[in-house]
C-alpha positions in Angstrom: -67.3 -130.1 77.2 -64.9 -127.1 76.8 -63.7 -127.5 73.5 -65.3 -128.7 69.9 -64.5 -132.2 69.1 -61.9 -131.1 66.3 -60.0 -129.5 68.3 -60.1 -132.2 70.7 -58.5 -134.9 68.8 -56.3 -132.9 66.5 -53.6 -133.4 68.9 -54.5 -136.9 69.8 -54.1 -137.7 66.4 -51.0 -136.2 65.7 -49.8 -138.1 69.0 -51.2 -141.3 67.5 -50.0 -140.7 63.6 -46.4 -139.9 64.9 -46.3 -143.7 66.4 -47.1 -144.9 63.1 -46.1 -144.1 60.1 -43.9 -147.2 58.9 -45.7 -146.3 55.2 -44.8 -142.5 55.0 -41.2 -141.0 54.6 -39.8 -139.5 57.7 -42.0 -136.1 59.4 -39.3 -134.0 59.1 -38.5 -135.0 55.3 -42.0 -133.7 54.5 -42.2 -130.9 56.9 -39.1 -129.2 54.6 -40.9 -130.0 51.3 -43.5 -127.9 51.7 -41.9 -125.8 53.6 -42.6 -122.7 51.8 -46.0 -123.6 51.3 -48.7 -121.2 53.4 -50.8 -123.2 56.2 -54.3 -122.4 56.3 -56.1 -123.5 59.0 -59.2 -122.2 57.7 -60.6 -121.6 54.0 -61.0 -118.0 55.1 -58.0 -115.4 56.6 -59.6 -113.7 59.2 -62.7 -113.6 61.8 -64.8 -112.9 65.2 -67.1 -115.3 66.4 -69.1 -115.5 69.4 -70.7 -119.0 71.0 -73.1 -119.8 73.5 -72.8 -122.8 75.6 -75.9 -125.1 77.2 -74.8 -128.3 78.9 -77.6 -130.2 80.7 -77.9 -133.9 82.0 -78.3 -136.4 84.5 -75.4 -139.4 85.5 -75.6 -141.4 88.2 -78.2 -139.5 90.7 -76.9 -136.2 89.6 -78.3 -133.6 87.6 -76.0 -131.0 85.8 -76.7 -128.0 83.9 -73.9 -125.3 83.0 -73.8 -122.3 80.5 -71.2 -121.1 79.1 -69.9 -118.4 76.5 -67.0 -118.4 74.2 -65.0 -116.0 72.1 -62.6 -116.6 69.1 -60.4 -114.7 66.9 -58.1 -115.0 64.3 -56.3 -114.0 61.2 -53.5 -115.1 59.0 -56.1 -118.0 57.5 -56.3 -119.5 61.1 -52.2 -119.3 62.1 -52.4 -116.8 64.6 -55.9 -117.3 67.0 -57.2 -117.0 70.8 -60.2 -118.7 72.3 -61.7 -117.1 75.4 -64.0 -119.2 77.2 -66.3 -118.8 80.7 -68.2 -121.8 81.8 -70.2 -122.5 84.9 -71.5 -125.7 85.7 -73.9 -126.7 88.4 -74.1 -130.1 89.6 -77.0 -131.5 92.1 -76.0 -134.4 93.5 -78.7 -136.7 95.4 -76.7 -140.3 96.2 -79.1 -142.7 99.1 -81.2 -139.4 100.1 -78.2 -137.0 100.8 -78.4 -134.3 98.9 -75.8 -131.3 97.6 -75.0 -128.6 95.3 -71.4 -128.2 93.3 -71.0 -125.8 91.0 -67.6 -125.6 88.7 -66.3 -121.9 87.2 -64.1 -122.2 84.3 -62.5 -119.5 82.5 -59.8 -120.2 79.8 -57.6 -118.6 77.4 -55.9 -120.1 74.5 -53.8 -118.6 71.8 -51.7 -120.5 68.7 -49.3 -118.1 67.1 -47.4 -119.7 64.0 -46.7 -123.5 65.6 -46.7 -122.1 69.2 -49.3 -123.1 71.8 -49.8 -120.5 74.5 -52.5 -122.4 78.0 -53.1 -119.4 80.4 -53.1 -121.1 83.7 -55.7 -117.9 85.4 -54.9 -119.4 89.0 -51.6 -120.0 89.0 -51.1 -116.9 86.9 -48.7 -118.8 84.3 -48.4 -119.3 80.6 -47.7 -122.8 79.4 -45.6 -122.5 76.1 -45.4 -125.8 73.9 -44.8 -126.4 70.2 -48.4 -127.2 68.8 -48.4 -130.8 67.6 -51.5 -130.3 65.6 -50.0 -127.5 63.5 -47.0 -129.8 62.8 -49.0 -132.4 61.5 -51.1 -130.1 59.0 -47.8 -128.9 58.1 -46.4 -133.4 57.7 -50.0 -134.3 55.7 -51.7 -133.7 52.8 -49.8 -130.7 51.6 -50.5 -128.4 54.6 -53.9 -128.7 53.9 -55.3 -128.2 57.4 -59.6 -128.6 56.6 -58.1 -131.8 54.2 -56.6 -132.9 57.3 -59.3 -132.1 59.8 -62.1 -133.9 57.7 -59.9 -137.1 57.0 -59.4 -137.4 61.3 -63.4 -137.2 61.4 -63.3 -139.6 58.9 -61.1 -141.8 60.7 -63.5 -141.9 64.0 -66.1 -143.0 62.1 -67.4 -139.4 61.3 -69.6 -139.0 58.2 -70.1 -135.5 55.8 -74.2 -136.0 55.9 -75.4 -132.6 54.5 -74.9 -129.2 54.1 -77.0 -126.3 56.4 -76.7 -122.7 57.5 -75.7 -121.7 60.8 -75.8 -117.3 61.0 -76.3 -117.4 57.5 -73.5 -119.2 57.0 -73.5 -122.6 54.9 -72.0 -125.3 56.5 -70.5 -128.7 56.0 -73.0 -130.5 58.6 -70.8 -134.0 60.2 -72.2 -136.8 62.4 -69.4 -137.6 64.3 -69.7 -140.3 67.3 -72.3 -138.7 69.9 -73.0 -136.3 67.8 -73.0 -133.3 65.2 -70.9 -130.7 63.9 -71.6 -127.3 61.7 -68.7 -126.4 60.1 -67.7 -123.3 57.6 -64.7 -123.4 55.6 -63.0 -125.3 58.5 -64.5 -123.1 61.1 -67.0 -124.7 63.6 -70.4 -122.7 64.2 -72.1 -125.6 66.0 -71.8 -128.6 68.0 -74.0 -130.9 69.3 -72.6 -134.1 71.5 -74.2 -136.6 74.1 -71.1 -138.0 76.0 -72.5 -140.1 79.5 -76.1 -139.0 80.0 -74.7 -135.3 79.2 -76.0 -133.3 76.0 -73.4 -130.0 75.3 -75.0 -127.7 72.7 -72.2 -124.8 71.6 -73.8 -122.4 68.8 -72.4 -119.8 67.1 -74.2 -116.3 68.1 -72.3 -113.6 66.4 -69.4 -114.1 63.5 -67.9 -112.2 60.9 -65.6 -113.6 58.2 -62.6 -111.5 56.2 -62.4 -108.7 58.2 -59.9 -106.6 60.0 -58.8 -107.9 63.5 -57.2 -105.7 65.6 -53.5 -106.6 67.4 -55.9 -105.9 70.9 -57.6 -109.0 70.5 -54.8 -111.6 70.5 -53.0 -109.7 73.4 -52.2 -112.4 76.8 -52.1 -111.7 80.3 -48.6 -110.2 81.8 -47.7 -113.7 83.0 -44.5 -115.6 83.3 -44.1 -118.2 80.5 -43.4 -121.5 81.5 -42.3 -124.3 78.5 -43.6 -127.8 78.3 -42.5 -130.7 76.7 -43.9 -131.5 73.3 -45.2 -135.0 72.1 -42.1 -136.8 70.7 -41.8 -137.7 67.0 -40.6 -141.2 66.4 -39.4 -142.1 62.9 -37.9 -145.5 63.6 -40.5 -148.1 62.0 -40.2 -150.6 64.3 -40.9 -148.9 67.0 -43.8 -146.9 65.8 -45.6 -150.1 65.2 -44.8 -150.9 68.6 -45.9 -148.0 69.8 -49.5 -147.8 68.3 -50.1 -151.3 69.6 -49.4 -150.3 72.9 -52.2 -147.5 72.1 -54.4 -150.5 71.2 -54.1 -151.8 74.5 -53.9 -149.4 76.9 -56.3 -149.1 79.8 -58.0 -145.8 80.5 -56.2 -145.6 83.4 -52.5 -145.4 81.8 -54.0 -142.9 79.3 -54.8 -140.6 82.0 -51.1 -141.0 83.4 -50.1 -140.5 80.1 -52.2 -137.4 79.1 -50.8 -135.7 82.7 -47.5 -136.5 82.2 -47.3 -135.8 78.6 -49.6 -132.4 79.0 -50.2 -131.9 82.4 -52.1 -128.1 81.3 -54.3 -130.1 79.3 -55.3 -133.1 82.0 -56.4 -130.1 84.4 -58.3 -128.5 82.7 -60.5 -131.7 80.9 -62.9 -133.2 82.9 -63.4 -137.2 83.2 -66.2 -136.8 80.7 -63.8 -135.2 77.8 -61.2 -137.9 78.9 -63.1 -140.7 78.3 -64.1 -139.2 75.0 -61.2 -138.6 74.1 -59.9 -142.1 75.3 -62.5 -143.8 73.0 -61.3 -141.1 69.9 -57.6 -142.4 70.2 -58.6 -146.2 70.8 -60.7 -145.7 67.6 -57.7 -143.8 65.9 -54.9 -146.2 66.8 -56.9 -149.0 65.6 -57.3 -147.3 61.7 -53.5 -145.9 62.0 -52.6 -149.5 63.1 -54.5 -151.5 60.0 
């Protein structure tokens, strides 16, 4: 699992809310309230952190364990960021007595500047440019407040606020979300703990410092082409936002997956069937509370 679960389903929600909001005024009517209000992502302006990744597990005959380690920076209260990330993941497979080895490098970099979502495709040596959806919908709901907005989508999956515990000396807001738990400091995860499949991903914060000065070096993107992609569509007639969520309802995990590669096609490669079908379950589960 590449990515914490917040960050997972921020866009899937935004996808989701967008099909549904017959009792809100129209996006765009809100978006230019609060226009001139300042988005904070996070309840503090600037940091480093540093996370270590431990995946282990067994599905189906197979035994998986993968390490991985992941580095993030940002300032602006969250607006401008990049995420670094290296996983490798072994996989011994032993299906009717034939045995084999797969193993699974990873290596990711991802940077929001000011709405903008920039995917570094390392292989292809591209840069997928796409207006970030979940930055327009902290900018649409409760005032631009972004941790507001990030708690009430736990919420909404059936996530709970259970406690509070420090994580590097840091106290945290500690979540149980489905599969799981989540640390997190003024809207910054530290720690995440999910089962998805038979597979237990552990991702802890090693190193972080909070309000300091991040040099321009850090946020800096490989000399690739950039390549734009088509954003999720905002649909503000009510009729066919009702519509629309209950064809969420109802759709197969199969015609998610089409969907997902056809509507962010950066995204599908890079998620592997277990993040799908968790994130598949997270937008059943949000469709049906957008949908009530």
């Amino acid at each position: 699992m590449k990515k914490y679960l917040l960050s997972l389903i921020m866009p899937l929600t935004f996808f989701v809310v967008s099909c549904n909001n017959a009792q809100n005024q129209s996006l765009q009517t809100k978006a230019s309230n609060i226009s001139k209000t300042t988005i904070k992502r996070y309840e503090v302006p600037s940091g480093m952190v540093t996370y270590n990744t431990v995946i282990k597990g067994k599905v189906m005959g197979s035994t998986i364990d993968g390490s991985g380690t992941q580095e993030l920076y940002f300032k602006d209260w969250g607006n401008v960021e990049l995420k670094k990330e290296d996983e490798k993941k072994v996989t011994h497979i032993n299906i009717f007595g034939q045995k084999k080895t797969e193993v699974d490098e990873t290596h990711t970099i991802n940077k929001l500047d000011n709405g903008k979502s920039y995917s570094v495709d390392m292989k292809n040596k591209i840069i997928y440019v796409r207006d970030d959806p979940a930055m327009a919908m902290i900018k649409t709901f409760n005032d631009g407040d972004a941790v507001k907005t990030g708690e009430k989508m736990l919420e909404s999956i059936g996530g709970k606020k259970i406690g509070k515990e420090k994580v590097l000396d840091y106290m945290c807001d500690v979540w149980q979300i489905p599969g799981g738990k989540q640390w997190i400091y003024k809207g910054v995860p530290l720690k995440l703990e999910m089962t998805m499949m038979g597979i237990t991903t552990t991702q802890s914060a090693t190193k972080a410092k909070f309000g300091i000065n991040v040099p321009d070096k850090y946020f800096k993107l490989p000399d690739y082409p950039l390549q734009e992609i088509e954003s999720f569509d905002i649909d503000d007639n009510n009729k066919q936002s009702k519509q629309n969520t209950a064809i969420l309802k109802k759709m197969s995990f199969e015609d998610y997956k089409k969907l997902i590669k056809q509507k962010d096609p950066e995204a599908f490669k890079n998620m592997s069937k277990e993040e799908l079908k968790m994130s598949y379950q997270l937008m059943q589960k949000m469709a049906q509370q957008m949908g009530q």
